[in-house]
C-alpha positions as YAML, in Angstrom:
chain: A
units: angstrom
residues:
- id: 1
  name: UNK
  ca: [148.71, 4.82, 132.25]
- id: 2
  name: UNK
  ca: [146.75, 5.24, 128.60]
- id: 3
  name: UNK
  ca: [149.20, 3.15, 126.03]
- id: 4
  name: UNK
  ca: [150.00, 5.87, 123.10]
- id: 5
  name: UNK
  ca: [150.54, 5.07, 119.33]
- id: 6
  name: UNK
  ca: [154.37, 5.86, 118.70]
- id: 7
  name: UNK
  ca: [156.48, 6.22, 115.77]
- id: 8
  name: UNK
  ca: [159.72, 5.43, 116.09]
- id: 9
  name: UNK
  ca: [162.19, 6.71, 113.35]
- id: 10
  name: UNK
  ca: [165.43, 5.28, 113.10]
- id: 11
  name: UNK
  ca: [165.64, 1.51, 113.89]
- id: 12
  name: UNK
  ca: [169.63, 1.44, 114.61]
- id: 13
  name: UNK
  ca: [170.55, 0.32, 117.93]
- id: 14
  name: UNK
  ca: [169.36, 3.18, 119.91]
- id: 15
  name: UNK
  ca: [166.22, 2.94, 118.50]
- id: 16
  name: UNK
  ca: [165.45, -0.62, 118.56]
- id: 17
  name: UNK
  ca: [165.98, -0.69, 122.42]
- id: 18
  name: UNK
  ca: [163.84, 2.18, 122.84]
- id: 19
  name: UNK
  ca: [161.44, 0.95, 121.04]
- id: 20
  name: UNK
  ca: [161.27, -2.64, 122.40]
- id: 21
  name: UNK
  ca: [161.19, -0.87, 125.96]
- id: 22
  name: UNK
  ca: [157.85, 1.04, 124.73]
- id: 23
  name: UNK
  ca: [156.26, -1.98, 123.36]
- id: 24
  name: UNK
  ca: [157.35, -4.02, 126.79]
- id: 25
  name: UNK
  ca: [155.33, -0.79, 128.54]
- id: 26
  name: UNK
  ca: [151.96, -1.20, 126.47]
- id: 27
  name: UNK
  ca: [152.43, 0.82, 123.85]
- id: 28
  name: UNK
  ca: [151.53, 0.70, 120.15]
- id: 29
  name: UNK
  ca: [154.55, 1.20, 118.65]
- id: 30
  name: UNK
  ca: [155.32, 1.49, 114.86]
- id: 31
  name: UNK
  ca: [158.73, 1.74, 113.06]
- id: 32
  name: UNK
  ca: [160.92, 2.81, 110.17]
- id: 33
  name: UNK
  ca: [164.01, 2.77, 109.01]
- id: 34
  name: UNK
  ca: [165.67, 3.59, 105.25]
- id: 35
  name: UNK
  ca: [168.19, 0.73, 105.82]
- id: 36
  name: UNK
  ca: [167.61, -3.11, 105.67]
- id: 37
  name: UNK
  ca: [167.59, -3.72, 109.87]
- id: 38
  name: UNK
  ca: [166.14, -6.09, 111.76]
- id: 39
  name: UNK
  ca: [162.60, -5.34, 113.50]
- id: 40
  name: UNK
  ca: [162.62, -5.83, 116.96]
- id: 41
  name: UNK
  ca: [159.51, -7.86, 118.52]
- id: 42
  name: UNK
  ca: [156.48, -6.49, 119.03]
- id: 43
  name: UNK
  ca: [157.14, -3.11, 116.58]
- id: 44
  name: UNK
  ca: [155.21, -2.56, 113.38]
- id: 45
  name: UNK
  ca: [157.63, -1.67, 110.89]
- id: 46
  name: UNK
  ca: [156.40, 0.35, 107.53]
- id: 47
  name: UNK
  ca: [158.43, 1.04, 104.41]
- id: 48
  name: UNK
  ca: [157.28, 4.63, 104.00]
- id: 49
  name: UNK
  ca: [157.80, 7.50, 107.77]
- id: 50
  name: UNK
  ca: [154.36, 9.19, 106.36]
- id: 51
  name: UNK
  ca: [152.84, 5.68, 107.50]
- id: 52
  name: UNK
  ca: [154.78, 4.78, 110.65]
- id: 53
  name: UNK
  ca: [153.84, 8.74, 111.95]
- id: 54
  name: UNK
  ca: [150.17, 8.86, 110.36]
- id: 55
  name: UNK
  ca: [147.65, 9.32, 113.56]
- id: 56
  name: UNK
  ca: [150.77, 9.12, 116.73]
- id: 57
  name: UNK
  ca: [150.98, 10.68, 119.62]
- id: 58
  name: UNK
  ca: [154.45, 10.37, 119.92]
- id: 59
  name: UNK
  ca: [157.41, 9.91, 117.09]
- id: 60
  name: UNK
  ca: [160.92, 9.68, 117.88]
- id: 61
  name: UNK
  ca: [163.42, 10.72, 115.93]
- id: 62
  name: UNK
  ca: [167.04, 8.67, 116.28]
- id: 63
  name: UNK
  ca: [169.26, 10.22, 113.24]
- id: 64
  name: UNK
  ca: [172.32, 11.70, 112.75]
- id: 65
  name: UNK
  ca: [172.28, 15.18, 113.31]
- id: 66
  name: UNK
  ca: [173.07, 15.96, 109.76]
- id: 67
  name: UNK
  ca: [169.96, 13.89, 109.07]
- id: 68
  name: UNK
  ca: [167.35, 15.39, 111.18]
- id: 69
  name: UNK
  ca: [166.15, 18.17, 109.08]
- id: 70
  name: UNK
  ca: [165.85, 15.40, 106.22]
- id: 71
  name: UNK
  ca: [163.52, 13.34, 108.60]
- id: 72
  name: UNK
  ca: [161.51, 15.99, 109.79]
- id: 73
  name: UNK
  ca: [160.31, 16.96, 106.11]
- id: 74
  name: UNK
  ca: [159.91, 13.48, 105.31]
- id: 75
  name: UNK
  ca: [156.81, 13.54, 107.60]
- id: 76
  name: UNK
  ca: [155.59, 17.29, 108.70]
- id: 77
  name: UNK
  ca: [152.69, 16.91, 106.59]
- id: 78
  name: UNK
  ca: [151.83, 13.83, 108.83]
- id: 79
  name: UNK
  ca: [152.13, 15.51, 111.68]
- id: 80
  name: UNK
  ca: [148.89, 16.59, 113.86]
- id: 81
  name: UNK
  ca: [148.11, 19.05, 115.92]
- id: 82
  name: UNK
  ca: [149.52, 18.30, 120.08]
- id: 83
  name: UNK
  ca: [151.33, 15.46, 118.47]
- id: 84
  name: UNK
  ca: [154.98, 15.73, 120.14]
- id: 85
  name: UNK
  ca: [157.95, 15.55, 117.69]
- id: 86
  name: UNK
  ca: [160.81, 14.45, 119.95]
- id: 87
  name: UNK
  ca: [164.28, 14.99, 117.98]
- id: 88
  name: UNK
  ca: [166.76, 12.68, 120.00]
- id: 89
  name: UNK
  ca: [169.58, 13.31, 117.32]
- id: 90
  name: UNK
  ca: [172.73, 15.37, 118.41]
- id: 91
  name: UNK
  ca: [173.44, 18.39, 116.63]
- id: 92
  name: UNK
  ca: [173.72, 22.18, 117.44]
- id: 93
  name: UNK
  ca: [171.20, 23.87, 119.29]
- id: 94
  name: UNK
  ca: [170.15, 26.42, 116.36]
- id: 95
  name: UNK
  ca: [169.35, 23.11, 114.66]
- id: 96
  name: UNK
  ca: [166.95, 22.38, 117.25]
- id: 97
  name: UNK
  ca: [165.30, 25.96, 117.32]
- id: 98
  name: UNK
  ca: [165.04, 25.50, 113.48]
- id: 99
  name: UNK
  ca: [163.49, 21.77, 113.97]
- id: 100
  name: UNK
  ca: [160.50, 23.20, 116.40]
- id: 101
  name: UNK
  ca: [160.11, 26.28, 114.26]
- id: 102
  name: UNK
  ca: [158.98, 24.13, 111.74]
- id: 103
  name: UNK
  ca: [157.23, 21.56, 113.54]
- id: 104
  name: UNK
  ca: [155.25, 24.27, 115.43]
- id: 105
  name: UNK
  ca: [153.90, 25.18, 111.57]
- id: 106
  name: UNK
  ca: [151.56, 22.02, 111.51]
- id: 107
  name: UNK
  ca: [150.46, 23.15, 115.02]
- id: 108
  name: UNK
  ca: [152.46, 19.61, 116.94]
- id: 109
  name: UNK
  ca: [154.54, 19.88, 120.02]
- id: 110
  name: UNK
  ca: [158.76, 20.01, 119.69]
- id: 111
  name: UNK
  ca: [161.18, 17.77, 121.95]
- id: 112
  name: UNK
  ca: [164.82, 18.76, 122.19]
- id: 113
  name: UNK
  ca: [166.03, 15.21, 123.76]
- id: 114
  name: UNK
  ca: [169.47, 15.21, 124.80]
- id: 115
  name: UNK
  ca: [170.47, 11.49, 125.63]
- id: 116
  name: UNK
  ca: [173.03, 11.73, 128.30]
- id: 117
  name: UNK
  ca: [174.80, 8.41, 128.10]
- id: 118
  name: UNK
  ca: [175.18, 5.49, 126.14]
- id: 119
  name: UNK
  ca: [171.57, 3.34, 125.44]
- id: 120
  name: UNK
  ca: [172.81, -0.15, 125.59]
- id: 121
  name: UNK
  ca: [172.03, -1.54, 129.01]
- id: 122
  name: UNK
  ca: [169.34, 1.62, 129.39]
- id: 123
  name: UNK
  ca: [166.87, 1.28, 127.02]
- id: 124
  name: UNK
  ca: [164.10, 3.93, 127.67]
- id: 125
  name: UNK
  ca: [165.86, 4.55, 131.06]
- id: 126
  name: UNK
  ca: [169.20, 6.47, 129.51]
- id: 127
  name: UNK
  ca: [169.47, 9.41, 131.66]
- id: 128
  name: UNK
  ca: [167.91, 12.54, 129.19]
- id: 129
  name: UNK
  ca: [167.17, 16.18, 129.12]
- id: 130
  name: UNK
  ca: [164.87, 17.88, 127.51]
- id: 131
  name: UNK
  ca: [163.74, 21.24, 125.94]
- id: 132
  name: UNK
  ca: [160.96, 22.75, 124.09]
- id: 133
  name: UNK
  ca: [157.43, 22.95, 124.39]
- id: 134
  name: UNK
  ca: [156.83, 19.78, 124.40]
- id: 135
  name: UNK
  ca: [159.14, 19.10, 126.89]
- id: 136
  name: UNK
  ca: [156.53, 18.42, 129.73]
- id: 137
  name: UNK
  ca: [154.76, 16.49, 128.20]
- id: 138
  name: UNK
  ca: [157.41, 14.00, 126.79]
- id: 139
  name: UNK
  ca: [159.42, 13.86, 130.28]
- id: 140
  name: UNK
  ca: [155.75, 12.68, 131.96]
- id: 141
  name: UNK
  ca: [155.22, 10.14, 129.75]
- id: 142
  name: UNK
  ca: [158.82, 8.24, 129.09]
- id: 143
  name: UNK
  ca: [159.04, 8.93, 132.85]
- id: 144
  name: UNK
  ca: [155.87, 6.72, 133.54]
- id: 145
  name: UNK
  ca: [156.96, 4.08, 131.73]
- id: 146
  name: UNK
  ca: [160.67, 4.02, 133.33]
- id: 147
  name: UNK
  ca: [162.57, 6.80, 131.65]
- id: 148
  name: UNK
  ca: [164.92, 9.16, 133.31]
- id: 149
  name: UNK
  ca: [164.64, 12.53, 131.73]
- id: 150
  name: UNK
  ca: [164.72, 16.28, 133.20]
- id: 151
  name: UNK
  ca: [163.23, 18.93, 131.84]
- id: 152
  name: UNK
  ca: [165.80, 21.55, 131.41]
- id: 153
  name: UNK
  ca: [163.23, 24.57, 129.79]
- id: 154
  name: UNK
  ca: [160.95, 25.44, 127.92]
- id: 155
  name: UNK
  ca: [163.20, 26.68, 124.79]
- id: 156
  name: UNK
  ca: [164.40, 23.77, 122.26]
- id: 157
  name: UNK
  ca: [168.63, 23.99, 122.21]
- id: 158
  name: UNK
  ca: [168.98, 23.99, 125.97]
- id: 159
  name: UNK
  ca: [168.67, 20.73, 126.32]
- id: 160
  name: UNK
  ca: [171.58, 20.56, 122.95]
- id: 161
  name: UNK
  ca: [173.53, 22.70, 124.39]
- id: 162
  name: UNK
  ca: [174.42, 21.03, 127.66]
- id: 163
  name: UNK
  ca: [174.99, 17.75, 125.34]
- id: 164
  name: UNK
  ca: [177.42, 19.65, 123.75]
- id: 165
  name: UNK
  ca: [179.30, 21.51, 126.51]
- id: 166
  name: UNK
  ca: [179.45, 18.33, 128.17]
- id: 167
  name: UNK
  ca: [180.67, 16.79, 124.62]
- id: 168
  name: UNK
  ca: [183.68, 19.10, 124.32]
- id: 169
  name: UNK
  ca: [184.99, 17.62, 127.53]
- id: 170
  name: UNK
  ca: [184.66, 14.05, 127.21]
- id: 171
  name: UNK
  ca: [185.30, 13.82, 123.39]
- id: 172
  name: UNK
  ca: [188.41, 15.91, 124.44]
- id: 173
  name: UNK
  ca: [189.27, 13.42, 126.65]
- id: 174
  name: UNK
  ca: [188.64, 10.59, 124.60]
- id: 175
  name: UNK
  ca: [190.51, 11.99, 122.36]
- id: 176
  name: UNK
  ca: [193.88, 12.78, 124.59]
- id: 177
  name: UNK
  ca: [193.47, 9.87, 125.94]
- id: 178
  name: UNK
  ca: [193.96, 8.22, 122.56]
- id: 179
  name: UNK
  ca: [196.97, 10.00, 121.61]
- id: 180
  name: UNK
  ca: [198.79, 9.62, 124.78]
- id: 181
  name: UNK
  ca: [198.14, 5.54, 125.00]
- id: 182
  name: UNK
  ca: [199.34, 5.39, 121.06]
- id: 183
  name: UNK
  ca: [202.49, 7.48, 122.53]
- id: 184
  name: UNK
  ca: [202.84, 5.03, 125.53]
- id: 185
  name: UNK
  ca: [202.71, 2.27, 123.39]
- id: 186
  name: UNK
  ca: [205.37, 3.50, 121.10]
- id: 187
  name: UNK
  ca: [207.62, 4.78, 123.73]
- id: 188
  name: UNK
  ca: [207.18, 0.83, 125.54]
- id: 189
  name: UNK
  ca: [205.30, 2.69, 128.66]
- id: 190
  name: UNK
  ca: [201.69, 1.55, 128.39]
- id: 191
  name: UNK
  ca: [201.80, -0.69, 130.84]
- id: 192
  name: UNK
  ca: [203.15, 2.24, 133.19]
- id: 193
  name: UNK
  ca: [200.97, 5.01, 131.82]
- id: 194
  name: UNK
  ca: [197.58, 3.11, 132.20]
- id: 195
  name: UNK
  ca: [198.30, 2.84, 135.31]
- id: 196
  name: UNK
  ca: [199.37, 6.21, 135.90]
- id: 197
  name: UNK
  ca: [196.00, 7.43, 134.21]
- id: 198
  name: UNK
  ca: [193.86, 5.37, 136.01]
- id: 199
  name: UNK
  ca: [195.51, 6.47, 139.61]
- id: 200
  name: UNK
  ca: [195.31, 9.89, 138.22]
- id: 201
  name: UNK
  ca: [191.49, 10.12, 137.16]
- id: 202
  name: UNK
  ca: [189.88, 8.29, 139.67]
- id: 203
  name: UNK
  ca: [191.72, 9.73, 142.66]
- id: 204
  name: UNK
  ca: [190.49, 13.49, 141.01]
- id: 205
  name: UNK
  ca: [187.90, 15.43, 143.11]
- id: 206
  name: UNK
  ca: [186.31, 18.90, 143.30]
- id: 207
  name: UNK
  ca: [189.56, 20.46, 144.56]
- id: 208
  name: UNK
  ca: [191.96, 19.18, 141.63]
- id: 209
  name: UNK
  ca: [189.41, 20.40, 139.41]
- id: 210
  name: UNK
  ca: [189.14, 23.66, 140.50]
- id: 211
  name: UNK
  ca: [193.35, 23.51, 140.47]
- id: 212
  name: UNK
  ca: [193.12, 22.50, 136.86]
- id: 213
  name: UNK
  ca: [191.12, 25.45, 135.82]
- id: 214
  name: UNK
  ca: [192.27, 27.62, 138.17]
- id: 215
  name: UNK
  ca: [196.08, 27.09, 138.25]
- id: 216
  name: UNK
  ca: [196.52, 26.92, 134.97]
- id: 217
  name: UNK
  ca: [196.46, 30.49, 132.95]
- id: 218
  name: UNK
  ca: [199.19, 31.77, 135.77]
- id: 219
  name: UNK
  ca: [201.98, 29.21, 134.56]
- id: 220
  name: UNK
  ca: [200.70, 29.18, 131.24]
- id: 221
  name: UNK
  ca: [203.86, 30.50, 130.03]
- id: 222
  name: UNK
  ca: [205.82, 27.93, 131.43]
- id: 223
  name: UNK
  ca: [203.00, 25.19, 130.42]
- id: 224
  name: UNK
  ca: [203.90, 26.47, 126.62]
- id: 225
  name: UNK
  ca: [206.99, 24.87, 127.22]
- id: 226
  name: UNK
  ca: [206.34, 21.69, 128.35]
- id: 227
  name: UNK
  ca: [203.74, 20.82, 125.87]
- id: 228
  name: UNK
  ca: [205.96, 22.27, 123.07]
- id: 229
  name: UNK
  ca: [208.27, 19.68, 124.10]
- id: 230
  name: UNK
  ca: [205.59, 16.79, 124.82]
- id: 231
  name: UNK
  ca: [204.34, 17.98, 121.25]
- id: 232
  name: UNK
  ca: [207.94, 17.35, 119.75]
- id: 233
  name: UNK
  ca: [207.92, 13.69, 122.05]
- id: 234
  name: UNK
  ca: [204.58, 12.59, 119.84]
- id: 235
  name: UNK
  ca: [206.12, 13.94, 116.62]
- id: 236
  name: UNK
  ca: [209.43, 11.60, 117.10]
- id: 237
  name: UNK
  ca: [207.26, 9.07, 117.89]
- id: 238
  name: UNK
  ca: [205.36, 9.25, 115.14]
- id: 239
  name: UNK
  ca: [202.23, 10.19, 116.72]
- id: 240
  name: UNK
  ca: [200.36, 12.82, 115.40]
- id: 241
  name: UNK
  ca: [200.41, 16.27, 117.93]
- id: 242
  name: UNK
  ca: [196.95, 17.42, 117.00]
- id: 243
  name: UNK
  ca: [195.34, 17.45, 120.52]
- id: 244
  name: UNK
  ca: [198.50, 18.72, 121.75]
- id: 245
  name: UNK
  ca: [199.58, 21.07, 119.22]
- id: 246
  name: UNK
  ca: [195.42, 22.42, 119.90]
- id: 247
  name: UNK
  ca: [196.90, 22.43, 123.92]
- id: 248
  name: UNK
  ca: [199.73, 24.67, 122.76]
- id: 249
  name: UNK
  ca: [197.70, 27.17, 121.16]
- id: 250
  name: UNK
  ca: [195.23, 27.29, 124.24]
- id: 251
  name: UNK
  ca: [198.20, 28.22, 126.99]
- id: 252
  name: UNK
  ca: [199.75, 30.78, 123.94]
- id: 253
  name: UNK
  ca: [196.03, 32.24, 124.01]
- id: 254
  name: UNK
  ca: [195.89, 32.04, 128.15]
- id: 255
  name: UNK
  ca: [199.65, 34.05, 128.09]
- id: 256
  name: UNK
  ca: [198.23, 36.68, 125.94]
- id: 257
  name: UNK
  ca: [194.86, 37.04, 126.87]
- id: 258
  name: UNK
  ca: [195.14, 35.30, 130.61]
- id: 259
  name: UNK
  ca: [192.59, 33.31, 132.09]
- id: 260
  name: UNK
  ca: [188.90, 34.07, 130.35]
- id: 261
  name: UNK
  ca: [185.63, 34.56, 132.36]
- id: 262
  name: UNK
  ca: [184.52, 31.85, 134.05]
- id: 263
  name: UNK
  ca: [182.18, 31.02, 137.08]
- id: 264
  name: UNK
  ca: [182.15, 27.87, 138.84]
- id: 265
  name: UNK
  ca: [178.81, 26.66, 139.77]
...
């Protein structure tokens, strides 16, 4: 395995761990970050991008999405020709066809990198996808050195846009999950509703899922009752309804419209 010179952009706790992995795997591995953060061992850290990117094969970019366009200019000029810009932020997918539009300007390679879980305890072995054209490249080499990424095409935003679908359910969750133990508490049946949940979710298969999409837009109508009334429940207990209220307006949408297309893989 040839080491390669990497730039790694964003020293936060993603990046750090990422980049110590690199440097544990042989690689020369130079960082920046605009805050004051601590350098992890082994990781050249400059005060300037232009000079943590200038002459690697390789840069990583861990920002906030809202960020990434900002980091990207900060060092295009930098960038050489094959060099593989790898964009690991999360953000929309036509910011990722706008990232490799520009990066394919100075003639380097674009990386949609869609990290799939959380990085402490991972490292360089998070579970990823990837898009773009230089997809192939970038899965081959993190791979070598003990990633776990899949190439998901040859288009930058695929690999965002499965992020994101996958985002809208467990952020949803997350968040109804939230409101209903804040609503357990207040009512005095956490204890009993944790429990409940837990039995619940892990005792849910392919079957009950298919129920839960399937069953659903034919009772919608009576569902809008229900949650009109577990709505009210939250509002009397001082909870604010907004994931519910948002559940309300779905089954009104599913009794108007019924059930939308869908396929099931």
């Amino acid at each position: 395995m040839t080491p390669m010179r990497v730039a790694v952009l964003g020293l936060g706790e993603a990046g750090s761990l990422i980049a110590s992995d690199l440097v544990r795997a042989g690689d020369e591995v130079q960082g920046y970050d605009p805050a004051e953060v601590a350098t992890p061992e082994g990781v050249v850290a400059h005060r300037e991008p232009v000079a943590a990117v200038a002459g690697c094969d390789l840069v990583l970019a861990l920002t906030p999405g809202s960020e990434a366009r900002q980091a990207l200019a900060g060092v295009l000029d930098t960038l050489e020709d094959q060099t593989v810009y790898a964009d690991l932020s999360t953000g929309a997918p036509s910011l990722k066809v706008d990232l490799a539009t520009t990066v394919a300007t100075r003639g380097a390679l674009f990386a949609d990198v869609a990290l799939m879980s959380p990085v402490p305890g991972r490292g360089l072995a998070t579970p990823a996808l990837v898009s773009g054209d230089g997809s192939e490249w970038y899965a081959t080499e993190i791979n070598r050195r003990g990633g776990s990424v899949v190439v998901v095409g040859p288009d930058a935003g695929e690999a965002a846009t499965r992020k994101l679908l996958r985002s809208v359910l467990m952020k949803g969750l997350a968040a109804i999950l939230i409101a209903a133990m804040e609503a357990a508490g207040r009512a005095d049946k956490d204890e009993w509703f944790w429990g409940h949940v837990a039995d619940q979710l892990t005792a849910m298969d392919e079957p009950m899922l298919r129920r839960l999409l399937l069953d659903t837009a034919p009772h919608a109508k009576r569902r809008v009752d229900e949650m009109e009334a577990a709505r009210d429940l939250l509002i009397d207990l001082g909870v604010p309804p907004i994931m519910t209220t948002a559940t309300v307006a779905n089954l009104q949408r599913l009794v108007a419209e019924g059930m939308p297309d869908v396929s099931i893989g």
